[in-house]
Structures are given as C-alpha cells and as structure tokens.
N, C-alpha and C positions, 0 to 999 in steps of 0.2 A: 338720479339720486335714489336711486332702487335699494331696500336691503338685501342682503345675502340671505337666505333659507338656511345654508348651512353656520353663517354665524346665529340666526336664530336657535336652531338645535342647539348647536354647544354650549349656547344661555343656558334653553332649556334642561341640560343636563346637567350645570353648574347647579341649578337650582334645586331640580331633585338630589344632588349628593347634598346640598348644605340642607335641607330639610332631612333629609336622611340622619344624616349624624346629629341633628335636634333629638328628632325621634330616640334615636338610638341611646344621648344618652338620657334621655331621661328616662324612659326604661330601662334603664342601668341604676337610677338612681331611688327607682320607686320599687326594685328587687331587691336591696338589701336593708339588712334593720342597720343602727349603727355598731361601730366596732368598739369593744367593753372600756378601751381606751382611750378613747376619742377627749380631747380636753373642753371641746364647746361641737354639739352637735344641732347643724340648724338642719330646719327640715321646710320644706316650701309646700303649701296646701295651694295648688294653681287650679286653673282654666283651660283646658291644651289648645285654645284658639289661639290663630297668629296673632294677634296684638295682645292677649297677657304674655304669652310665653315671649315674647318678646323681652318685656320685662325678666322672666325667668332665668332667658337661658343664659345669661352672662355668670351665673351662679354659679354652673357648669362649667364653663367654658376656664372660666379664672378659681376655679376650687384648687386648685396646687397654691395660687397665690394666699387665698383665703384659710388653707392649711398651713401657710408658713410663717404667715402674721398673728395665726391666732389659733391654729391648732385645729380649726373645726373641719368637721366632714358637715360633708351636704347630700341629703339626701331630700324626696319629694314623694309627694302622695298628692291624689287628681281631687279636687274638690267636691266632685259628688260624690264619688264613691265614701268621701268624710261624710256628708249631708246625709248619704244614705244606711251609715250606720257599718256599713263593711269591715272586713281585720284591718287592720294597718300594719305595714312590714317593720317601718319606723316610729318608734315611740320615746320617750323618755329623752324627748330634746331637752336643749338651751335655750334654744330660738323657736321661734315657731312664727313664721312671713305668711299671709292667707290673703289670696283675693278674694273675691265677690262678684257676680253679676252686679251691671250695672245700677238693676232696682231691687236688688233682693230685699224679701221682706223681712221686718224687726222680728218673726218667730226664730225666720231661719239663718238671720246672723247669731242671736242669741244659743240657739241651738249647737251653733260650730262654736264657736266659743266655747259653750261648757263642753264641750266634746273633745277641742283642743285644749281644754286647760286640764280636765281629769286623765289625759293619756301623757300628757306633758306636766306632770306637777312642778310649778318653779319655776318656768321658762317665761323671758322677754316676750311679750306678744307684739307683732306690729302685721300693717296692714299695707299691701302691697296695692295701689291705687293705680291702677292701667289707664282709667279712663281720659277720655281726648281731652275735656275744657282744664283749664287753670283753677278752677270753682274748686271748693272745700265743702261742698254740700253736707259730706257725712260728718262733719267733725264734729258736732254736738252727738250724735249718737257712737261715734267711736268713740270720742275723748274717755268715758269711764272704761272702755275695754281693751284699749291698747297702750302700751308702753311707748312704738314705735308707730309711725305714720309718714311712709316711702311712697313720695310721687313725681311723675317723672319731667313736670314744667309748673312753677309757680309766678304769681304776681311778681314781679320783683321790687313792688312798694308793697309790702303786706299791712301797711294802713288803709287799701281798698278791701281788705277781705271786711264783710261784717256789712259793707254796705248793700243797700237795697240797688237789684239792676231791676230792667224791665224785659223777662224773661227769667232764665238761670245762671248766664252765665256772663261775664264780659263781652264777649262777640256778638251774642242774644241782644245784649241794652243797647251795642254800638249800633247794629244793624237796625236793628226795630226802630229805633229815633231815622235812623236814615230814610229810611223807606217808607215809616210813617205809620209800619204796622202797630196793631195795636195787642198787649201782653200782659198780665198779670204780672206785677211788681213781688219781685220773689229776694228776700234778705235770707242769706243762710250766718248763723251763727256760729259764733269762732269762741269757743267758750277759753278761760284762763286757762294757759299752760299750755294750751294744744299747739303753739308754734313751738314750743321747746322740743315737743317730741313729731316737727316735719322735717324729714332726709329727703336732698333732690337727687333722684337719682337719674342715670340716664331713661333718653327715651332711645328712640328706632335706630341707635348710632348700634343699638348691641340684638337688635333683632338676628336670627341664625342665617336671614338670606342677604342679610347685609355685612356683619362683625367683617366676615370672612374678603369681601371684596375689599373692603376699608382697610386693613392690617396686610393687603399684598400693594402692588405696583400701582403707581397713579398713572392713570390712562394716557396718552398722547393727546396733546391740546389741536393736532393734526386731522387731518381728513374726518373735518364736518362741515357739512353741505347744506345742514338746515340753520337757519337764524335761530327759532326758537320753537323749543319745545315746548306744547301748552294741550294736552291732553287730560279733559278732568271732567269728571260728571257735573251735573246741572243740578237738576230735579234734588228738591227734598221738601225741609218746612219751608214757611213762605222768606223766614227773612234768609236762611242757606239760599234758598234757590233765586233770589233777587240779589242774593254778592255772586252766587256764583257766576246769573246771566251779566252782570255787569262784566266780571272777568272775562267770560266769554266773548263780549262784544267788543271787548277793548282790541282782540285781534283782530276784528275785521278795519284797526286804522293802519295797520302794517301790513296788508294785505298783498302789497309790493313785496315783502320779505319772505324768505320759504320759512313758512311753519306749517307744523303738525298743530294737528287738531282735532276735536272728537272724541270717542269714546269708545269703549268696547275692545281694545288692542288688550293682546294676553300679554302675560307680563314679563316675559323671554323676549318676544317680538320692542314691545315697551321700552325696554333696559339697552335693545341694541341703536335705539331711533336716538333714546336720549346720550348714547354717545358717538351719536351721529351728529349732537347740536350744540351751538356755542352755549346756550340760554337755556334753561330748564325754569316755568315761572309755574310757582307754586302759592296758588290762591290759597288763604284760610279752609279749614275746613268745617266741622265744628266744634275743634278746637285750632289752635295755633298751627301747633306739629303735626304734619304732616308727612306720609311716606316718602313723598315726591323730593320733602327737604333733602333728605337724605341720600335718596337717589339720583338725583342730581349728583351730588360732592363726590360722590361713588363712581358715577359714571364720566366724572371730566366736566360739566357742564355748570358756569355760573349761574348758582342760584341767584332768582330775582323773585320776591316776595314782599306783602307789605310789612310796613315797619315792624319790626318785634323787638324795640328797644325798651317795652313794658315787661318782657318775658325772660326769665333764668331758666337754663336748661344745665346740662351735664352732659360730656362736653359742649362748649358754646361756640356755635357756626354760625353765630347773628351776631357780629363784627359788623358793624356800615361800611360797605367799601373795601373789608380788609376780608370778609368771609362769607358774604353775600351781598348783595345791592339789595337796598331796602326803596320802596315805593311808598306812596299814600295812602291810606285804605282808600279814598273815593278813586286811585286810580287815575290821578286827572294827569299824573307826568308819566304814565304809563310809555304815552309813544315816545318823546323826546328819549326816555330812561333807554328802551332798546336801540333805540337805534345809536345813539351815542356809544353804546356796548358792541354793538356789530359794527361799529368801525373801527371799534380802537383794541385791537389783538393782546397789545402789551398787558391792559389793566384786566383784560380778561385772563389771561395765564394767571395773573399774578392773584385773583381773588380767588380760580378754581386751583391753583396751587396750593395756596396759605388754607383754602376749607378744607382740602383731605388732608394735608400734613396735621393741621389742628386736632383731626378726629383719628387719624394715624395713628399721630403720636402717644395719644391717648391712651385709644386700644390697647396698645405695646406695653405698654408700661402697668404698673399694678395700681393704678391708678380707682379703677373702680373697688377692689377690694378695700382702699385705704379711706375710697368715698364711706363705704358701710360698716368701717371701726365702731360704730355708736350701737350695733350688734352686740356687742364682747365686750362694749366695758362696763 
C-alpha cells in the first residue's frame, strides 16, 4: 500500500499552479483603481493568509458573475498596507468587505474604519469574519460600524447566540464540562438588529487549492487500500488537546483496519493518502469546519465527523447519511460507525458521490454571487 512519489509531485504541482493563480489574481486586483463606469464597485481590505483569502478569493474567481448580476468590479487592497496609512490604487467604492486579525485592538479597527469610510464616502460597509468558532464575539463592537456582517458557519438556532458558555465559544463549554476543565464563563452580546445584517457565506468549499478540484471530475471510488484516514494534530489548549487525544485513541480500537495516522505529512503527500481511503474522519477543531471537511469530499473519501446537525454552512455537506456520517462527540459509536462503512461499498459511493456533486454543483453555478445580493441592494 505504498504511495507513488510521482503522483506525490503532480499533487505537488497542482497546488503550486492553484496558489499561483490566487496570487496572480489578486495582484491583478489590487493594481488597478476602478473603471469611471463601473455601476457598483466593491473593493475587499483582506489578510493574504490561507484561511482569509480563502474567504477572498471566490470574489475573484466568480467576478464575471457578480458583473452580470449587478454590474460591480471587484477589486482589493491588503490590510496593512490600509492600517499603515499607504496610497490605495482603489478608492471611491460601493462596497467595502474588511477583515481583521483575530484580536485586533478597538484603536485599530476604529482607525480602518475611518480610513475606509473617508476614501469610500457612501459605501455599505461589512465585515468579512474568517475566523474558525460559530461565536459572534465581535458583534456588539461591530454592530454600530457595519451595514453588513459575512461569516462563514453559524448556530443554526440563533436563540443560543447571547448566552453565557464556559469558555468562548460552543466547543469551549461542550469540552470543558466534559473534561471537567475549569474556564471563565464568557457571554458575548448580540446587540438589536445585528442578525438582520449576518450573510453565511461559504467557508473552505471556495479556498483556491480546493474551488478548483471540487468544479472538475469526481475521483474513482476504486483502488483504496486504506480503511481510514485519520491524520490530525493533538497538542493545543487543555480542553482541544483532551478532544483531540480522545479522537486519537478512538483508532487504536480499529487497529485491525489500515489506517493512517499521525502527523506531520505535507499536504501533496496528505491529498494523495486520503484518496487512497474509503474514510477521511475529521475531528472538531477549534471551531466545527475544518480543512479535512473538505478534503475529504475532494478527494473521494466518506467524510465521518461528529454531529454538525447544530451548524449552517454554504454549501451544506452535513446531510446525516446523505453527505457525511455524523458520529457523537463522546465518540462512543465510533468503532461500530467504521467498520459498518468499510463493509458496505454501496452506501459509501453513494454518500461520497452525493457530497462532491452537492459542493460541485454549487461551485458551477452562480450561486455564490446570488448568496451576496444583500451587497447591491
């Protein structure tokens, strides 16, 4: 059950051209101002790390769409170089999308803000929210500065947002009761209106080293040799690193079954193992969504994760049964779950069929630009 070196490389090369062409265009997009005729001009204030631009680059990717529905050009400028006072090539938007570091401080949002709004007079502001948990931490401090508030997985009861967890975030309160650890009770505040102005938008379905595998050929459900893929770091805070050791240990009861394991594998080598395997199991992280989600559907291989029947995403690949197999958080039907999977071939085609066509068909379609109408009207 050996991999190929040379299908390693040709990963490897897949990945450098689809970051390439990231790159590419958004250096495209942060060299020109807009054109005098442009009917709605949105301009994106990003992060160029892989999970904002993740967020980002679909912007790009489907700007012919988002030109034909509503007229706009899209261009971008990098967030510091905003913070730090720099020209900007684009000014005098309609829109204006801005992320954040995860903790930036109240000088220096307030700072971009007036900086985006006196280069932009008149323009929708919203706030582009990359970060992993479901939490709305910021929206008492956004709520007076933004029109719009685009995040990429929420509660899907939004009558838990407002209450008090133990920790920050859902995962935080579930884990620390489990474990026993003990947390600071943290209540974030959902002030009036602020759900009128939250857009879901996708999460890693539109990252640049995914879009592109998702929108071609669905892989052969053929020659894979490992049961399950289960490769994921351990180590973090106490209650991450007491779900993740739990995850971890759940394989050693299938230890009879070929699985991967471990940590440390680059992510060409990664991409070729997991579609080498029937099973791709993607533990919580510190928040829900995970890469592995995704990677998984991508590469052929039934996702298996705990339940996310709490959770709205864009597109949605957490189907029970029909788009992923969902599990318990304690993990306790773990073993039964795989191996009932690794014998029955049919329901396996049939769940990693239905999750790429789902996120497929998506892609394809103008779908995400039609998700971000509340831009332009």
């Amino acid at each position: 059950m050996s991999i190929s070196a040379a299908e390693v490389l040709l990963n490897r090369l897949r990945i450098f051209a689809r970051k390439r062409r990231a790159e590419t265009l958004r250096a495209k997009a942060m060299g020109r101002p807009f054109s005098a005729g442009a009917k709605e001009r949105l301009l994106l204030v990003t992060q160029p790390e892989r999970i904002p631009q993740s967020q980002v680059f679909p912007f790009h990717h489907y700007a012919a769409d988002l030109e034909r529905l509503y007229g706009a050009e899209v261009r971008e400028a990098d967030l510091w170089d905003v913070l730090a006072g720099k020209p900007q090539v684009a000014k005098a938007a309609s829109v204006v999308l801005f992320q954040t570091p995860f903790d930036i401080a109240d000088a220096d949002l307030f700072r971009l803000i007036e900086r985006l709004k006196a280069e932009n007079p008149g323009a929708k502001i919203g706030c582009l929210d990359w970060f992993a948990p479901t939490d709305l931490r910021n929206a008492a401090r956004m709520n007076p500065l933004v029109d719009l508030y685009i995040k990429k997985h929420v509660l899907r009861d939004r009558a838990q947002y407002g209450k008090p967890t133990r920790g920050d975030t859902n995962l935080t309160d579930a884990y620390n009761r489990r474990f026993g650890f003990e947390e600071p009770e943290q209540c974030f505040e959902i002030p009036a209106g602020f759900m009128e102005k939250l857009l879901i938008g996708p999460s890693f379905a539109t990252a640049p080293g995914i879009l592109p595998a998702l929108t071609g050929s669905r892989p052969p459900v053929t020659d894979r040799p490992f049961d399950l893929h289960g490769r994921f770091a351990v180590g973090g805070t106490p209650w991450y690193q007491a779900m993740r050791a739990e995850a971890e240990d759940a394989l050693t009861h299938i230890a009879d079954l070929a699985v991967l394991k471990g940590e440390g594998v680059p992510l060409p080598r990664f991409m070729v193992e997991m579609r080498r395997s029937k099973i791709g199991f993607s533990p919580f992280g510190y928040g829900e969504v995970c890469w592995r989600d995704y990677e998984s559907v991508m590469a052929g291989a039934v996702l298996l994760k705990p339940d996310m029947s709490h959770l709205e995403t864009n597109p949605d690949i957490f189907v029970p049964w029909e788009t992923y197999v969902p599990l318990k958080w304690d993990l306790s039907d773990f073993d039964e779950t795989v191996r009932a999977l690794v014998a029955d071939e049919p329901t396996r085609e049939r769940i990693a069929r239905q999750a790429f066509e789902v996120v497929h068909d998506w892609l394809l379609s103008d779908k995400f630009a039609r998700v971000m109408k509340p831009l332009f009207e």
